[in-house]
N, C-alpha and C positions, 0 to 999 in steps of 0.2 A: 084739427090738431095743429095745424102749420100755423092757423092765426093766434092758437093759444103759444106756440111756441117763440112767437114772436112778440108778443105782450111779454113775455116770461123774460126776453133776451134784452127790453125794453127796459124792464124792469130793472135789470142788473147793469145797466150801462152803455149795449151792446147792440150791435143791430143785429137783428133776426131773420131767417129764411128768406122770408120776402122782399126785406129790404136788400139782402147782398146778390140775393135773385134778379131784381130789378137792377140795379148796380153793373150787374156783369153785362147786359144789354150792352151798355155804351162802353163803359170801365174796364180796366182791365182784366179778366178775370183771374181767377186762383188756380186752375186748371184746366187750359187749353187741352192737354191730352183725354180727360174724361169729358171735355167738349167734343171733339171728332169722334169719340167711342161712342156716345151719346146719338150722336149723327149719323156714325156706322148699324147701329141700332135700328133706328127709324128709315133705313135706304134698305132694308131687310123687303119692306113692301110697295121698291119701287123694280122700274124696268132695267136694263144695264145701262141704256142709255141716259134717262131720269138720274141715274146713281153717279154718272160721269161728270152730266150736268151740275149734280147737287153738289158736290166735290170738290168741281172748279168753280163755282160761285163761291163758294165756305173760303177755300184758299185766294181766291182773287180780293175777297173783302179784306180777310188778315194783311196779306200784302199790303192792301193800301191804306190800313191803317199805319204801316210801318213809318213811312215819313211824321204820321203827326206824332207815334211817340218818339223819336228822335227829336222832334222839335220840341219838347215838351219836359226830354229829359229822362221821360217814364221807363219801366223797363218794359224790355223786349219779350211781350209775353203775344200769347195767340188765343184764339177761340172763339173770338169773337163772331166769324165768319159763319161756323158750325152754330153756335148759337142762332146767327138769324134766317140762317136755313131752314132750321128745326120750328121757327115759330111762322116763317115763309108756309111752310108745308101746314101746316094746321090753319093759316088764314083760307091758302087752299083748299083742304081738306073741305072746308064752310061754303066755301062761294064758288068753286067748280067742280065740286065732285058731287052725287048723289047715290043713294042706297048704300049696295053692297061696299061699290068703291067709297066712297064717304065714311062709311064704319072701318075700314081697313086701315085707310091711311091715317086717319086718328088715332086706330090703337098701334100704327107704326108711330107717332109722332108721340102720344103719350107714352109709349114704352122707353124711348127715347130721354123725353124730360123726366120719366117718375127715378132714373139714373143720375139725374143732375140733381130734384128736386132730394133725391134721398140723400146727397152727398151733404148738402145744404140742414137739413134737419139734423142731418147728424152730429154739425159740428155743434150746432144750436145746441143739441144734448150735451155734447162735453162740455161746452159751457157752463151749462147749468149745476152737473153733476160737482165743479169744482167751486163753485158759488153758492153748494145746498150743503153739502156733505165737507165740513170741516174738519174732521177726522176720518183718518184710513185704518185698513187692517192689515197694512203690508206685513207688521212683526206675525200677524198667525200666520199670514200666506208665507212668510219666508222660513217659520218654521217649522209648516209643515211640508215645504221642497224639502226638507232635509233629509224625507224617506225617499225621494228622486234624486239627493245628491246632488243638491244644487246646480241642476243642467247652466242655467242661464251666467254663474259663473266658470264655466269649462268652455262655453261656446263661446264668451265675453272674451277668454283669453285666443282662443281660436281665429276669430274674426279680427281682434287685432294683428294675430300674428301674417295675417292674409294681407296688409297693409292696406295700401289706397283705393287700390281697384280694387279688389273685394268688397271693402267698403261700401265703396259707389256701387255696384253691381247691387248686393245688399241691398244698399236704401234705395237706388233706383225699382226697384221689384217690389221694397215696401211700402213704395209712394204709389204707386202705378198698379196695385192690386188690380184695379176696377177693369183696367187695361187686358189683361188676362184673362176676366171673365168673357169679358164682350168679343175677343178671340171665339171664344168656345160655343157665347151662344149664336154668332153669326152662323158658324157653322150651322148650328143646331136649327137655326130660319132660315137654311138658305133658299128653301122652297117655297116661301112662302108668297113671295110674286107670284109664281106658278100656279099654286094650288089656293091663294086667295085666302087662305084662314093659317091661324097660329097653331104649331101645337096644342093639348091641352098642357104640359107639363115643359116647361123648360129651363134653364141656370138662372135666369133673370128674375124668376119669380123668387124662385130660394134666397138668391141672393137677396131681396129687398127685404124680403120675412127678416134675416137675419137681423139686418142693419133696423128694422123696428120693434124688434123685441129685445135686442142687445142690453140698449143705453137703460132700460126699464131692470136688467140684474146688478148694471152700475149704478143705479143707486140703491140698490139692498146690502150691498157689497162691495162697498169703494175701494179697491187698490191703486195705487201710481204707479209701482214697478219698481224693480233695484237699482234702476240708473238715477233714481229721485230721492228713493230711501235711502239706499248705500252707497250713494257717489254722487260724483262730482254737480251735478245739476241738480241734486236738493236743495245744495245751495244751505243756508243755516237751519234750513228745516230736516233736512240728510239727520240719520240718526247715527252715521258716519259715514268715511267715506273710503268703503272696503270694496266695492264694486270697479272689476271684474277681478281683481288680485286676491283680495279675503274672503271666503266665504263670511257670510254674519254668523255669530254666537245663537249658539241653542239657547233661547228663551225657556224658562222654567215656567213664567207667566205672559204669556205678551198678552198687549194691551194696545186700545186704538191709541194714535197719536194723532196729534194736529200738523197740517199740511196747510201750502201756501193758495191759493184762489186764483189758481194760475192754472195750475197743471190738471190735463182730465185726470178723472179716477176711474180711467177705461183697462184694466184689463182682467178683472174677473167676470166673464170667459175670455179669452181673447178671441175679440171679431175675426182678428187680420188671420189669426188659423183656423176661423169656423168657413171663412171662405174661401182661403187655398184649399179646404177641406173638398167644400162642395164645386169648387172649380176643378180638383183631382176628380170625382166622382164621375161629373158630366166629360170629363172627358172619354173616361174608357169605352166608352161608343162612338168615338171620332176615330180617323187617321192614325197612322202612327206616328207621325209629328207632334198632331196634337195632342195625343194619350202623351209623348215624351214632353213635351210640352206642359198639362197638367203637372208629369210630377217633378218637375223643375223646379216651377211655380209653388208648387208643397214644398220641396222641399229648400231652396233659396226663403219662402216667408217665414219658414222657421226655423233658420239662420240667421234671420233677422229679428223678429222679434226674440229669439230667446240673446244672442252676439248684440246688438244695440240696448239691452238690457231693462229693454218695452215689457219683460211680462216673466215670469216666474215657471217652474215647470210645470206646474199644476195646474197655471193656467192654461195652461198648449192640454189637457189631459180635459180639463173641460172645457174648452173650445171644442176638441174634436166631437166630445158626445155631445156638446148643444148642436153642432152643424147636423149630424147623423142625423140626428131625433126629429130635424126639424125637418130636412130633407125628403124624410119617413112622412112625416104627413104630409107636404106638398105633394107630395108622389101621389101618395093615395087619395088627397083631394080630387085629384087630376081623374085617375082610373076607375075612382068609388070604394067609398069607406065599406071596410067589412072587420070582422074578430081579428083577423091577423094585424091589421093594421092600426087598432084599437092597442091591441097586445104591445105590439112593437113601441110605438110611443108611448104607452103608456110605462114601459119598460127603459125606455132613454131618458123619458123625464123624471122619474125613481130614482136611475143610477146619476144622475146631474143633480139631482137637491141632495141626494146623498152624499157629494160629492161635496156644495158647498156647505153642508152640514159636518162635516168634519175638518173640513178644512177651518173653521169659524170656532166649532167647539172641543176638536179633541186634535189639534197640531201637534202638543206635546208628545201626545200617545203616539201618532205617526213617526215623527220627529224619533222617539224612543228605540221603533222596533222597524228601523228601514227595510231590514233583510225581510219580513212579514208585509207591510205594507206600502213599501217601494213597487213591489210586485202586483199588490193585490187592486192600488191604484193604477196600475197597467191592463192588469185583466178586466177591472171594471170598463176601461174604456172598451177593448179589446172584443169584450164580450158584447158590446152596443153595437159595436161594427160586424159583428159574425151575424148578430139576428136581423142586421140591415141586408146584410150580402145575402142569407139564407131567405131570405121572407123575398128578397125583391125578385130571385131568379125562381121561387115557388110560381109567379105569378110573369113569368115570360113563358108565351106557348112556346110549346116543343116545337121544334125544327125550322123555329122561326133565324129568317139569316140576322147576322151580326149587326150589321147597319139598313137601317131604312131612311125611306128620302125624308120622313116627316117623323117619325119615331122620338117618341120619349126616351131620352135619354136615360140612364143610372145616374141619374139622371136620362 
């Protein structure tokens, strides 16, 4: 898939996975911070001292890269360090390690990279998505917010009113999602030196399900968002530029429009709250930091995508039930498939096509009758997350305590 995606990225102009993968070896990367997460990952399966080790090599290397980019001009970015930790440790893994420890440290070092590698494919897709899909359907998506009341314009003015730091806090928390998961799942392996084996179930794996099934509903159903369509950064493609002060006009017909080959057409579901979703979720088997923690992280990323004007209300409505649903079966992957968990997905993924089937064919009719279907798209989500909550504590034994050293998370 990664060498098709890179043909594809080829194809349009562009370099692909491999190539910006290979790239960041020497180059500077695009993200130092999901470099160290990446590397905090993979030190899940080492000793404390190995971890100290790996840590200050990663840092000792960025540092002495610092004079050549100075000299050079370049900016002052990092990762590099973490990066050749992480392919340090899997030469290792080859040539000094054997059996158990050999399969260990490989799936500490591939858990590591499949966090880098997915960040990378990913962008590969939005690329594509804005290169294939000429036309959006932001006018149904924005008319049928209308039964939600156009959240993204309430919180658009909000978020301004917060000025600078708000801002920054914002977009620092919706650049740095990944950042927050790999908190949660370190906790969640902290035992795994220890006890030598992974969970079966943990936030990393969710997490990567999500980001590869995503970009596959962005192109069934291309949106941009109201900060493209109705504001300022549509630029002449903007079908005005009402965003965050106007709400947009009740469309009586909307219809696709043509958009510029720039912008992804990432947000029907949106990813960035399918994963503060399941980053809330795993946490509430953590600390109480980190439970406070998770819902921070929920609730600051959607303050951000709805305030920076990334995604529509309905999309934060199916976001939540794509994460749930999917959740729902990782989980049960993990424990073993039965009816209940047949039921349950089979039940989130109903209320999610149902979802973007009205949003696609009958906006107006939402749009019409808010006080009826403002609510009933609440409940639909609502009710996805009660039969997650209900089915998942069905299937926790009785008197079992709250945390375990190795325990699957609610994650």
């Amino acid at each position: 898939m990664i060498a098709a995606l890179e043909v594809a990225a080829r194809h349009y102009g562009a370099p692909g996975p491999i190539t910006t993968q290979a790239r960041e070896v020497i180059l500077t990367p695009k993200s130092g911070p999901l470099l160290y997460a990446c590397l905090a990952l993979m030190m899940v399966v080492l000793t404390w001292r190995q971890r100290f080790v790996a840590a200050g090599v990663a840092i000792g290397i960025d540092l002495a890269y610092l004079p050549v980019r100075w000299a050079f001009d370049a900016k002052i970015y990092f990762g590099n360090g973490a990066l050749w930790v992480l392919l340090a440790y899997a030469v290792i893994a080859v040539t000094r390690r054997t059996g158990r420890e050999r399969v260990l440290l490989l799936k500490g070092v591939g858990l590591g990279l499949l966090l880098w590698v997915g960040r990378k494919t990913g962008d590969t897709w939005l690329l594509i998505t804005s290169k294939t899909r000429h036309t959006v359907l932001d006018p149904y998506v924005a008319t049928a917010d209308h039964a939600l009341g156009n959240p993204s314009w309430l919180v658009g003015r909000v978020v301004e009113a917060t000025g600078p730091i708000g801002t920054s806090v914002l977009d620092w928390v919706y650049a740095q999602l990944a950042l927050g998961a790999v908190v949660i799942a370190v906790y969640q392996l902290r035992n795994v030196a220890v006890e030598r084996r992974f969970p079966s179930h943990h936030l990393v794996r969710t997490f990567l399900v999500i980001g590869l099934l995503g970009p596959a509903i962005y192109m069934i159903f291309p949106v941009v968002g109201p900060i493209f369509t109705y504001g300022a950064d549509g630029g002449h493609w903007a079908l005005a530029n009402l965003w965050p002060d106007t709400p947009p006009p009740l469309l009586n017909a909307p219809h696709p429009i043509p958009h510029d080959e720039i912008t992804p057409r990432n947000c029907m579901p949106s990813l960035h709250t399918a994963w503060a979703t399941v980053i809330f979720i795993h946490s509430r088997n953590c600390p109480r930091v980190l439970r406070l923690l998770g819902t921070l992280w929920l609730i600051t990323t959607l303050g951000a995508t709805l305030g920076f004007g990334y995604h529509y209300g309905v999309d934060i409505v199916a976001g939540v039930v794509f994460a749930v649903t999917i959740e729902a079966a990782m989980r049960w992957l993990a424990r073993g498939w039965d009816r209940q968990a047949t039921q349950m997905v089979t039940y989130g993924t109903t209320v999610f096509v149902a979802l973007l089937v009205s949003y696609r064919y009958l906006p107006t009719t939402l749009a019409a009758y808010p006080w009826v279907f403002g609510p009933l798209l609440i409940l639909a989500m609502a009710s996805v997350v009660h039969l997650y909550i209900r089915a998942t504590k069905r299937c926790e034994p009785r008197g079992a305590p709250t945390q375990q050293p190795a325990a699957v998370a609610t994650g």
